[in-house]
KEGU-574329 format. One record per atom (N, C-alpha, C, O, CB): residue in three letters; atom name; y, x, z. Coordinates in nm, 2 decimals, padded with zeros to 4 digits. Glycine has a CB too. Example, Ala and Ser with C-alpha at 12.3 -4.5 7.8 and 13.67 -1.06 7.14 Angstrom:
% residues 2
  aa at  north   east     up
 Ala  N -00.57  01.32  00.78
 Ala CA -00.45  01.23  00.78
 Ala  C -00.33  01.32  00.78
 Ala  O -00.33  01.42  00.85
 Ala CB -00.45  01.13  00.90
 Ser  N -00.22  01.28  00.71
 Ser CA -00.11  01.37  00.71
 Ser  C  00.00  01.29  00.79
 Ser  O  00.11  01.34  00.80
 Ser CB -00.06  01.41  00.57
//
This chain:
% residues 113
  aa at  north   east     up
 Unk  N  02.71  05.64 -01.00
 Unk CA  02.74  05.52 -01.08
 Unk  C  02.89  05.49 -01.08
 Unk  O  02.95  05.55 -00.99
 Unk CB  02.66  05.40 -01.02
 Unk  N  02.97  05.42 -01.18
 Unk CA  03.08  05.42 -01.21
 Unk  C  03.07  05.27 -01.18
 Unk  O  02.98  05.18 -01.16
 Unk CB  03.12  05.47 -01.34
 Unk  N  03.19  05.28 -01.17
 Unk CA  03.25  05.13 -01.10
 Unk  C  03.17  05.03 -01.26
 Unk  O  03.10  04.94 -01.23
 Unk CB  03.50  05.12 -01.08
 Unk  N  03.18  05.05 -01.37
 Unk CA  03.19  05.00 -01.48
 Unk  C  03.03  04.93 -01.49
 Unk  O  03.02  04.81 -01.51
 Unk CB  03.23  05.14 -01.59
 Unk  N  02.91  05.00 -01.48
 Unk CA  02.80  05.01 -01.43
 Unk  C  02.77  04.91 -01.29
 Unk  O  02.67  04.84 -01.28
 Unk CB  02.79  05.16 -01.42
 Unk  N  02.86  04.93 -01.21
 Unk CA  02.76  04.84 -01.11
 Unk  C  02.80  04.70 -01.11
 Unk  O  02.75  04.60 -01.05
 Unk CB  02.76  04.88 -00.97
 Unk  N  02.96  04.71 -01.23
 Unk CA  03.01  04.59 -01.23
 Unk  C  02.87  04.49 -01.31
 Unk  O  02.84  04.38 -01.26
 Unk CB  03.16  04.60 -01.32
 Unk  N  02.79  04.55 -01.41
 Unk CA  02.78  04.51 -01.48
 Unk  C  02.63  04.46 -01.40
 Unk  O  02.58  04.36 -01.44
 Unk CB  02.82  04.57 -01.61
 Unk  N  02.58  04.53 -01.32
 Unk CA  02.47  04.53 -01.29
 Unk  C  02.49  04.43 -01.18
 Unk  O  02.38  04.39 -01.13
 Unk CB  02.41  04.66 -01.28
 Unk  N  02.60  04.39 -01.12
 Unk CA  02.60  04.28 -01.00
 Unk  C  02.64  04.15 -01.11
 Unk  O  02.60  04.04 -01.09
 Unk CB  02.74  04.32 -00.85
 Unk  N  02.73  04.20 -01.20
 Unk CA  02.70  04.03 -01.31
 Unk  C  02.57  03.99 -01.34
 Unk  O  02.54  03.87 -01.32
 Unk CB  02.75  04.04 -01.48
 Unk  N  02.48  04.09 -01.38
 Unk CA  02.31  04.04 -01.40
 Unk  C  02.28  04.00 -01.32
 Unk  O  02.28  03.88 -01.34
 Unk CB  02.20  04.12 -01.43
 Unk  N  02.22  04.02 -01.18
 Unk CA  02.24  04.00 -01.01
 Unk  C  02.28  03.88 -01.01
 Unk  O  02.18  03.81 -00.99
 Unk CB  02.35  04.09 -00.92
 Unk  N  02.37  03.83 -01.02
 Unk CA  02.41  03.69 -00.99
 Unk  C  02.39  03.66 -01.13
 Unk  O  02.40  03.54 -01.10
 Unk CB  02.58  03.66 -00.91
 Unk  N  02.38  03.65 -01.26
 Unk CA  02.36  03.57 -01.34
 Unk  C  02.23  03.52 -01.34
 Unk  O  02.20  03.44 -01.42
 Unk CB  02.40  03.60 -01.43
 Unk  N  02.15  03.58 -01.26
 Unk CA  01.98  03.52 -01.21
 Unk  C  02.00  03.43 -01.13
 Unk  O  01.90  03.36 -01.11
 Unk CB  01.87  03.63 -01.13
 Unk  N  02.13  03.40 -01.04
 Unk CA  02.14  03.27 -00.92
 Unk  C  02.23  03.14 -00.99
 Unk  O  02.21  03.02 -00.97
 Unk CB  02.24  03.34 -00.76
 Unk  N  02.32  03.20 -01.07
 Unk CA  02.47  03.15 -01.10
 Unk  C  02.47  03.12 -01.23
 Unk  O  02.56  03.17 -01.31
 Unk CB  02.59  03.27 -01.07
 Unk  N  02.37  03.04 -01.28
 Unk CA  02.39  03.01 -01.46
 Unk  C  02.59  02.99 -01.50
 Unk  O  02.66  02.91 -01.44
 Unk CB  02.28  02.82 -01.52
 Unk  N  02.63  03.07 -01.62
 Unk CA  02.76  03.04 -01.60
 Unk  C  02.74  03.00 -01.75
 Unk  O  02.83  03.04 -01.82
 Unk CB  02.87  03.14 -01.54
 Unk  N  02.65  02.95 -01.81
 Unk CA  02.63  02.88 -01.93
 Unk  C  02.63  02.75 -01.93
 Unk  O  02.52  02.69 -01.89
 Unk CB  02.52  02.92 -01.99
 Unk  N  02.79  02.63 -02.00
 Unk CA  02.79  02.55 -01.99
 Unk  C  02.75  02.50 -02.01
 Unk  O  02.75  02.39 -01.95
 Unk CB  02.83  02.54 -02.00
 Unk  N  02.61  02.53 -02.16
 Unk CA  02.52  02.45 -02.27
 Unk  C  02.43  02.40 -02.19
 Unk  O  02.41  02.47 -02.09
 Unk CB  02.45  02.53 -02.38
 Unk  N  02.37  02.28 -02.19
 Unk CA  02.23  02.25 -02.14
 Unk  C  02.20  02.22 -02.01
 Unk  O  02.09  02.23 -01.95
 Unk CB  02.16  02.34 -02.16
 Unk  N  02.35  02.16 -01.96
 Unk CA  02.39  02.12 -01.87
 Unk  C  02.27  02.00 -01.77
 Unk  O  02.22  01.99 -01.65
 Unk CB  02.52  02.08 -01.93
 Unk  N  02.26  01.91 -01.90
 Unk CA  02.24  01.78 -01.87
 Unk  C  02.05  01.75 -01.84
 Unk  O  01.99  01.85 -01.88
 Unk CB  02.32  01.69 -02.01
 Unk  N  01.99  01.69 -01.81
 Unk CA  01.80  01.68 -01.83
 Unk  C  01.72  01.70 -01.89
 Unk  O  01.75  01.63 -01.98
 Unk CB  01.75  01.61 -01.84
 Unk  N  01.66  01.73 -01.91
 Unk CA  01.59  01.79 -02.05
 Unk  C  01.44  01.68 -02.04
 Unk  O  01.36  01.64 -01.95
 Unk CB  01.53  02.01 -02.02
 Unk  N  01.46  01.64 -02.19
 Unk CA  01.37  01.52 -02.25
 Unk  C  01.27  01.53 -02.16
 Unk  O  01.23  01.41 -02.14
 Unk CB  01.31  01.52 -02.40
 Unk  N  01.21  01.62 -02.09
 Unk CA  01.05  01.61 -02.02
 Unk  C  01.10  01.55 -01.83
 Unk  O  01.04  01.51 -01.73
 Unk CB  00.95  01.83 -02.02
 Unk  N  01.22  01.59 -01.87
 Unk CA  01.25  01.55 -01.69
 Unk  C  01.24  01.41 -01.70
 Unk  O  01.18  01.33 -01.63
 Unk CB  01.42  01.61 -01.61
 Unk  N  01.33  01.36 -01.84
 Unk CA  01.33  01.22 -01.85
 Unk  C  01.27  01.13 -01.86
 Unk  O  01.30  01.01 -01.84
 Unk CB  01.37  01.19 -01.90
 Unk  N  01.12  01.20 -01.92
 Unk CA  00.97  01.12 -01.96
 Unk  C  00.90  01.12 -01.85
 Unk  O  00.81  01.04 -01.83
 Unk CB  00.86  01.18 -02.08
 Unk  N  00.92  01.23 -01.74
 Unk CA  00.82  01.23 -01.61
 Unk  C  00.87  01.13 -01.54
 Unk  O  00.80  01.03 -01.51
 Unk CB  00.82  01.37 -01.51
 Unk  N  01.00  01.13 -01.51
 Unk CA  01.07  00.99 -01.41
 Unk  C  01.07  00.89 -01.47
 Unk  O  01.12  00.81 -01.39
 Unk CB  01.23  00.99 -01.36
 Unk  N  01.05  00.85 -01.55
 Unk CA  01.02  00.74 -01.64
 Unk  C  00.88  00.68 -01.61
 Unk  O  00.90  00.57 -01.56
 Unk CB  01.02  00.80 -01.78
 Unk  N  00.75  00.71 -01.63
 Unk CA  00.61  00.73 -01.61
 Unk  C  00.63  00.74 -01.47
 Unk  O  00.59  00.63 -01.42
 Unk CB  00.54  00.85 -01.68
 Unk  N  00.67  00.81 -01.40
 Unk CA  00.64  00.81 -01.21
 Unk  C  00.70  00.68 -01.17
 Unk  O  00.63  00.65 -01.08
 Unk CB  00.73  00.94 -01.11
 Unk  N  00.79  00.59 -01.20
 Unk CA  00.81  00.47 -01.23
 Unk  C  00.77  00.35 -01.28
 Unk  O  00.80  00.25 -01.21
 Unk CB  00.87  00.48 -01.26
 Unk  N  00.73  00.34 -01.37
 Unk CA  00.60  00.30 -01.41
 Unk  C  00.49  00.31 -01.33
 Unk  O  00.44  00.20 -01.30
 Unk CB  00.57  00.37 -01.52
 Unk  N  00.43  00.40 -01.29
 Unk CA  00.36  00.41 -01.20
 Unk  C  00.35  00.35 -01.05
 Unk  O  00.25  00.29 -01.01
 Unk CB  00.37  00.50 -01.21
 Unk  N  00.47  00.37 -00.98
 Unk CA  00.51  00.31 -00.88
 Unk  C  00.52  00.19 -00.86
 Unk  O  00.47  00.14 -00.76
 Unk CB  00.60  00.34 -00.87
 Unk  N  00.59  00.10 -01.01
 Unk CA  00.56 -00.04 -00.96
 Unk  C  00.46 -00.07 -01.07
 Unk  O  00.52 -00.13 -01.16
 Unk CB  00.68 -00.15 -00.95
 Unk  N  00.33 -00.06 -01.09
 Unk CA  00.21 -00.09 -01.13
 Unk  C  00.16 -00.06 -00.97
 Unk  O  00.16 -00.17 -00.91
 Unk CB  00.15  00.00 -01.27
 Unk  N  00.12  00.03 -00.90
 Unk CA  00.09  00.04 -00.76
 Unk  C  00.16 -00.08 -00.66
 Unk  O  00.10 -00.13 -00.56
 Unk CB  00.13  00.19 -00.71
 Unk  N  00.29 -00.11 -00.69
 Unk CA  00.35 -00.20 -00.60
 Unk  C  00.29 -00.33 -00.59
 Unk  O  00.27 -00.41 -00.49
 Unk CB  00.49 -00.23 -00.63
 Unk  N  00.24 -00.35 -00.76
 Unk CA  00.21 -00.50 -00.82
 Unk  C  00.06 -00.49 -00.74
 Unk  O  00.05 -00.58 -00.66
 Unk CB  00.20 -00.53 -01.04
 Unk  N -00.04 -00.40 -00.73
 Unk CA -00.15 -00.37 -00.75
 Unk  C -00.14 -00.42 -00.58
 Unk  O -00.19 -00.53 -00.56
 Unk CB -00.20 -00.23 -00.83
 Unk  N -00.08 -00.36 -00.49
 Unk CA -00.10 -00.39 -00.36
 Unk  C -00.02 -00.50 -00.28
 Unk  O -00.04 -00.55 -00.17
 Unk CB -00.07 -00.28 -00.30
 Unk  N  00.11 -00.56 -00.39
 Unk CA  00.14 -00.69 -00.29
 Unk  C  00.04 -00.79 -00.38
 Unk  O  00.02 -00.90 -00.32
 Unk CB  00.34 -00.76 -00.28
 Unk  N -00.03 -00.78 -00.48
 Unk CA -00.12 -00.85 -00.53
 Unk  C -00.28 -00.87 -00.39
 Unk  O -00.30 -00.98 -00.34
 Unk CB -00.15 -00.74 -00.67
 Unk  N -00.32 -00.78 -00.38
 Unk CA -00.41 -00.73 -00.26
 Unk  C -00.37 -00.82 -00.15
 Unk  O -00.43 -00.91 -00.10
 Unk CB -00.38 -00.57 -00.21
 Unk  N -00.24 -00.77 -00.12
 Unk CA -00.27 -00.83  00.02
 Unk  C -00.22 -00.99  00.07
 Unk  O -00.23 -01.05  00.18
 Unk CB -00.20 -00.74  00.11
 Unk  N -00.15 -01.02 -00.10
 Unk CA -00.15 -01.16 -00.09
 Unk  C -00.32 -01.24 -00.10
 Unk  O -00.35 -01.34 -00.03
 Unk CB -00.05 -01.19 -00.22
 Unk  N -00.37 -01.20 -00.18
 Unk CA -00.54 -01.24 -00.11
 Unk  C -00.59 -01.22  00.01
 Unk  O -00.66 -01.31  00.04
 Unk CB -00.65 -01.18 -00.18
 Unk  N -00.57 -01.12  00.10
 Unk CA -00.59 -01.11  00.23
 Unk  C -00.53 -01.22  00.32
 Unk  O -00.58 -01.29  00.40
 Unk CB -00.53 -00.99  00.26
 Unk  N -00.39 -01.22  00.25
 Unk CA -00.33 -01.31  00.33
 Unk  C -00.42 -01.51  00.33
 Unk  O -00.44 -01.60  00.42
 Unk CB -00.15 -01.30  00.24
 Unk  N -00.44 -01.50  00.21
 Unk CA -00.49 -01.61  00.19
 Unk  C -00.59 -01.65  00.24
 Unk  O -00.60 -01.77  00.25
 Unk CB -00.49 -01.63  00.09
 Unk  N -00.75 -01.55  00.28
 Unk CA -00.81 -01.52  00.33
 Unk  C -00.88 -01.56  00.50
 Unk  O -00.98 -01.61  00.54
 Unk CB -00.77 -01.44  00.28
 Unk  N -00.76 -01.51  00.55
 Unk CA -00.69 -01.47  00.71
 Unk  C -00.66 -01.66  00.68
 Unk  O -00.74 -01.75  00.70
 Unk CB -00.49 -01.29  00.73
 Unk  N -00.55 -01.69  00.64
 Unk CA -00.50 -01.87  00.61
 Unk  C -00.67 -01.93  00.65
 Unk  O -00.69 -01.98  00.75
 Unk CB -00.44 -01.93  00.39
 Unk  N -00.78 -01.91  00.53
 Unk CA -00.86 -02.01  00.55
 Unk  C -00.92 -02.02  00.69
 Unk  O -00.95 -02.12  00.75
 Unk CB -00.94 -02.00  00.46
 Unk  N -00.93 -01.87  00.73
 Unk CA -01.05 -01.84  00.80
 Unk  C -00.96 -01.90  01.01
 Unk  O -01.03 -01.92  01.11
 Unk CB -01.10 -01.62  00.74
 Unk  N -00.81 -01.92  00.99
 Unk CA -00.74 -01.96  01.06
 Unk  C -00.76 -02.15  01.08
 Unk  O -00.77 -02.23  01.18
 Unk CB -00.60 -01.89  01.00
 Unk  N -00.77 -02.16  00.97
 Unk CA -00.78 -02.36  00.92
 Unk  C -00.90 -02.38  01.02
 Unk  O -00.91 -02.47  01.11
 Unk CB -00.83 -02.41  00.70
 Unk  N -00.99 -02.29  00.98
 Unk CA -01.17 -02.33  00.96
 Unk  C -01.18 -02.32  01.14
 Unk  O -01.25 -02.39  01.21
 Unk CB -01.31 -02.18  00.84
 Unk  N -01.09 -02.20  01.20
 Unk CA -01.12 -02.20  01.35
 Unk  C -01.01 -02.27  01.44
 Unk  O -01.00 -02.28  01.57
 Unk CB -01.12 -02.05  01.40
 Unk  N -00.93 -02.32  01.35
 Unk CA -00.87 -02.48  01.44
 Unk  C -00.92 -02.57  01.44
 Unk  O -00.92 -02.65  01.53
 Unk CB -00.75 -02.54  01.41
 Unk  N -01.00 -02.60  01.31
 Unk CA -01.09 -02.75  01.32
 Unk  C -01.22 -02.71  01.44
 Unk  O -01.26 -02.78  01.53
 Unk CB -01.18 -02.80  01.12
 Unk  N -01.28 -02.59  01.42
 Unk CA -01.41 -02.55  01.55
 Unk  C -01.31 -02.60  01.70
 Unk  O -01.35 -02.68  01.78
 Unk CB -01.47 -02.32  01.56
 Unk  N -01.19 -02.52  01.70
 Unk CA -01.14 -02.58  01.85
 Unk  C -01.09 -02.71  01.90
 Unk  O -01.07 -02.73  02.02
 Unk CB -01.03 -02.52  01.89
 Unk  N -01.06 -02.81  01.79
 Unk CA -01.11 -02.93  01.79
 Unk  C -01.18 -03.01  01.90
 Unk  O -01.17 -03.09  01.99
 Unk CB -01.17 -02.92  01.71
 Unk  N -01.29 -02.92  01.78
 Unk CA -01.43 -02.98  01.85
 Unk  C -01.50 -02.95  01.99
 Unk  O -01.59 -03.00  02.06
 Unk CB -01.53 -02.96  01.75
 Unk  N -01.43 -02.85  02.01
 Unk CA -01.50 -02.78  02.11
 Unk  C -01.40 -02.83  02.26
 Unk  O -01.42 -02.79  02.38
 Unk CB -01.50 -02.60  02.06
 Unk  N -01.29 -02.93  02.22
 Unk CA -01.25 -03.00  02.36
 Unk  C -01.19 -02.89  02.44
 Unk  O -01.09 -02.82  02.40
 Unk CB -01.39 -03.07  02.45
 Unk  N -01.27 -02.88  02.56
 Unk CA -01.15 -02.81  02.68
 Unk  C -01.21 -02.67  02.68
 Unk  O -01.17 -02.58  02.75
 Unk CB -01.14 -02.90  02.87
 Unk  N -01.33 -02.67  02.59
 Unk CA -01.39 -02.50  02.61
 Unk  C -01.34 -02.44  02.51
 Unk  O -01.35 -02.50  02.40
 Unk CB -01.57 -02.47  02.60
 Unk  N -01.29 -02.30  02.50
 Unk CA -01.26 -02.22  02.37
 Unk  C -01.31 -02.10  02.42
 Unk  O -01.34 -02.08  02.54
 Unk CB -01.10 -02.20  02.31
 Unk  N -01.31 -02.02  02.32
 Unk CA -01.37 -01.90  02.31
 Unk  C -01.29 -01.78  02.38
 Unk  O -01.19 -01.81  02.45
 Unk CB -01.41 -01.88  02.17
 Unk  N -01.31 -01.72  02.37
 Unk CA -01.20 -01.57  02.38
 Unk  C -01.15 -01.55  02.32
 Unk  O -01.16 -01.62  02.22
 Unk CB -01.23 -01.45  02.38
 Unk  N -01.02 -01.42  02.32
 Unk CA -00.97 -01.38  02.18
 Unk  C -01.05 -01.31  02.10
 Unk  O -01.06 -01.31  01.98
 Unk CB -00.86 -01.30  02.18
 Unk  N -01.10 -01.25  02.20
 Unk CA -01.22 -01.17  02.09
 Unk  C -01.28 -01.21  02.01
 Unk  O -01.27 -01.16  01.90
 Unk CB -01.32 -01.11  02.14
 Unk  N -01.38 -01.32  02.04
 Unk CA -01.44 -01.43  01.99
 Unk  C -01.39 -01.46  01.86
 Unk  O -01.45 -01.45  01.76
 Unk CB -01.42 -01.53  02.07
 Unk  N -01.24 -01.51  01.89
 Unk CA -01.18 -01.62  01.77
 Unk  C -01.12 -01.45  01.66
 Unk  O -01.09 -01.47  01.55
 Unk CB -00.99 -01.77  01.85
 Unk  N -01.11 -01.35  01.72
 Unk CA -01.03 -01.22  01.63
 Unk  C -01.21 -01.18  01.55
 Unk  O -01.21 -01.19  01.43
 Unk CB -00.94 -01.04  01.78
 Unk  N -01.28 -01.17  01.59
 Unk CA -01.43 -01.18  01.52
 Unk  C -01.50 -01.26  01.47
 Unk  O -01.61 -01.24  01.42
 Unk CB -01.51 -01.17  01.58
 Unk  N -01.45 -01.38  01.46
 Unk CA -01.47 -01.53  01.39
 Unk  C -01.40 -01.46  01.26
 Unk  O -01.46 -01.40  01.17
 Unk CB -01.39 -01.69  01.47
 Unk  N -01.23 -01.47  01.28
 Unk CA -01.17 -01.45  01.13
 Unk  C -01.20 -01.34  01.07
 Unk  O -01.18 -01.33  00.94
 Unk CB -01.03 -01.46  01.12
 Unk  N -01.24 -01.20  01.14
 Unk CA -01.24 -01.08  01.03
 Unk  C -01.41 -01.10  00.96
 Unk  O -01.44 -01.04  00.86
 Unk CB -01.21 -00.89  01.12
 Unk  N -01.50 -01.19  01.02
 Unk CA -01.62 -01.24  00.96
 Unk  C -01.64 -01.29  00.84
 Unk  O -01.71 -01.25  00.74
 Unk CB -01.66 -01.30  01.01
 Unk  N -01.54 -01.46  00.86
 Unk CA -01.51 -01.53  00.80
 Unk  C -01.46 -01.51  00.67
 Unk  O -01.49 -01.56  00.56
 Unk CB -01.45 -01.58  00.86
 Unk  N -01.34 -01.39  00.71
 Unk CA -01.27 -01.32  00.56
 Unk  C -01.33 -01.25  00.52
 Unk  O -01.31 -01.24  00.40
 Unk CB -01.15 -01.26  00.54
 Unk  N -01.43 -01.17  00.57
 Unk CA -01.54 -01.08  00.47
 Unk  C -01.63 -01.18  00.42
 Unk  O -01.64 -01.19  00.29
 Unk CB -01.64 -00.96  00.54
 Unk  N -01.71 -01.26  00.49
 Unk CA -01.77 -01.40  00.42
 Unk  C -01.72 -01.43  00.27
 Unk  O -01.76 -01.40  00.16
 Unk CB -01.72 -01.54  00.51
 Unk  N -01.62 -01.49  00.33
 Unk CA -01.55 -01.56  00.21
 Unk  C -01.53 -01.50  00.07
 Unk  O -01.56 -01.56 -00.04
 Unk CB -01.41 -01.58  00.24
 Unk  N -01.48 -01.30  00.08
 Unk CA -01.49 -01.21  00.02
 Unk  C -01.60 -01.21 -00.13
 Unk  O -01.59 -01.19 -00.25
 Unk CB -01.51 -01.13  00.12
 Unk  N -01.69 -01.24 -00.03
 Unk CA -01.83 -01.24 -00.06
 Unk  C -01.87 -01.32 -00.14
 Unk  O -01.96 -01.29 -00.22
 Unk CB -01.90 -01.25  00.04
 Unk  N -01.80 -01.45 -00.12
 Unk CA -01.85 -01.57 -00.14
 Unk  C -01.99 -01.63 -00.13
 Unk  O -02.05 -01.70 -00.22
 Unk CB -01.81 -01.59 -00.24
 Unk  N -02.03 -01.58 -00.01
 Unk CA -02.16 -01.60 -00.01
 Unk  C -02.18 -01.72  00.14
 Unk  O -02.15 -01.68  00.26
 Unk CB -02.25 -01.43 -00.01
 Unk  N -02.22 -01.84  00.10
 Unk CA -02.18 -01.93  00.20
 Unk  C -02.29 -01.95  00.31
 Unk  O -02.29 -02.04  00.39
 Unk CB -02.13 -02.06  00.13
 Unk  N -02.39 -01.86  00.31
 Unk CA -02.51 -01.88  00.43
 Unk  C -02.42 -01.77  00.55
 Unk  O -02.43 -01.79  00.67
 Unk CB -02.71 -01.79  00.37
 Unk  N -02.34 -01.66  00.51
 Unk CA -02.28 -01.64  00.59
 Unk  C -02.15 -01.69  00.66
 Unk  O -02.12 -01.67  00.78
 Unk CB -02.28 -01.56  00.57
 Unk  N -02.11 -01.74  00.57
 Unk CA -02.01 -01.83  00.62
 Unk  C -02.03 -01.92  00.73
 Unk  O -01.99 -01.90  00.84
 Unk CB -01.97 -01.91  00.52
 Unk  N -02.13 -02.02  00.67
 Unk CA -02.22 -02.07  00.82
 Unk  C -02.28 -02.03  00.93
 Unk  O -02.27 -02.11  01.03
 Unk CB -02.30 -02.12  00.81
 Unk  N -02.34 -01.91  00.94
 Unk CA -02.37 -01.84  00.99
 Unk  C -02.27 -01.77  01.11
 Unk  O -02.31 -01.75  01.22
 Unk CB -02.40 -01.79  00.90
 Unk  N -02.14 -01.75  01.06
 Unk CA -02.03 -01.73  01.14
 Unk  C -01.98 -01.82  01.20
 Unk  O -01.91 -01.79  01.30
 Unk CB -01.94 -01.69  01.09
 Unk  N -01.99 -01.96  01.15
 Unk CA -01.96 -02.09  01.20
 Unk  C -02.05 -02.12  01.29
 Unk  O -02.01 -02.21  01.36
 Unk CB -01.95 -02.19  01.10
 Unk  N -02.17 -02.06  01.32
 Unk CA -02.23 -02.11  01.44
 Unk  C -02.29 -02.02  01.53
 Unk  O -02.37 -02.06  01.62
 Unk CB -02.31 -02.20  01.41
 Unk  N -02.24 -01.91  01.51
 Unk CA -02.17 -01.78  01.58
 Unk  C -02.09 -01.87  01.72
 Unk  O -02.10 -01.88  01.84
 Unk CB -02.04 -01.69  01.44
 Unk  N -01.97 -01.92  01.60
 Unk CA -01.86 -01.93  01.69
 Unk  C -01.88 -02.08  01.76
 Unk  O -01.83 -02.12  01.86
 Unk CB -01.71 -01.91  01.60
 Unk  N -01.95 -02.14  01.69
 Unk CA -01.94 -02.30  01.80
 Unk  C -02.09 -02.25  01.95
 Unk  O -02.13 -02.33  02.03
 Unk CB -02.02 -02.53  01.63
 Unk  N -02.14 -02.12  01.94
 Unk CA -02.23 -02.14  02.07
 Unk  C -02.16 -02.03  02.16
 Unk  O -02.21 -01.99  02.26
 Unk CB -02.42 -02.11  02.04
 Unk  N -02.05 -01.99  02.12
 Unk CA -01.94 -01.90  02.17
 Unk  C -01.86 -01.98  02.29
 Unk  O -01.77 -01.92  02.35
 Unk CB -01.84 -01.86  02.05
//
């Protein structure tokens, strides 16, 4: 091989690593519609889950209200943590539910507790 020849064949060689074509530099419309849409995406998911867990939150609130008025009443006896941590994750599925025989149901759960 001649010097001429491998010159040309180590330019091909690196012009497979080394684009030395200034043209077309910049994004190409599909890069710009994917990040676009994955963004979109992202905060529709953001909305979707601080949406979520602001009902949770609110949830956890009631079910917190409903087992300070039971300790109230219940004077110098209270329950466990366990007790009162199984009262509210009840309570907030109850509520979930909206189905209020269980609601009560959990309410007197917790006042023979």
């Amino acid at each position: 091989m001649n010097k001429k020849n491998s010159k040309a064949i180590s330019n091909r060689f690196l012009g497979l690593f080394f684009n030395h074509n200034n043209k077309g530099q910049g994004f190409s419309l599909n890069v710009i519609i994917v990040a676009v849409l994955a963004l979109i995406i992202l905060v529709v998911l953001a909305l979707i889950f601080t949406g979520k867990i602001a009902i949770f939150q609110e949830g956890t609130g009631e079910a917190k209200t409903e087992l300070s008025t039971i300790k109230v009443a219940y004077g110098p006896c209270h329950p466990g943590a366990s007790v009162e941590s199984t009262f509210r994750s009840e309570y907030s599925a109850a509520s979930k539910l909206e189905n209020i025989q269980e609601v009560n149901t959990a309410k007197a759960e917790a006042r023979r507790a």
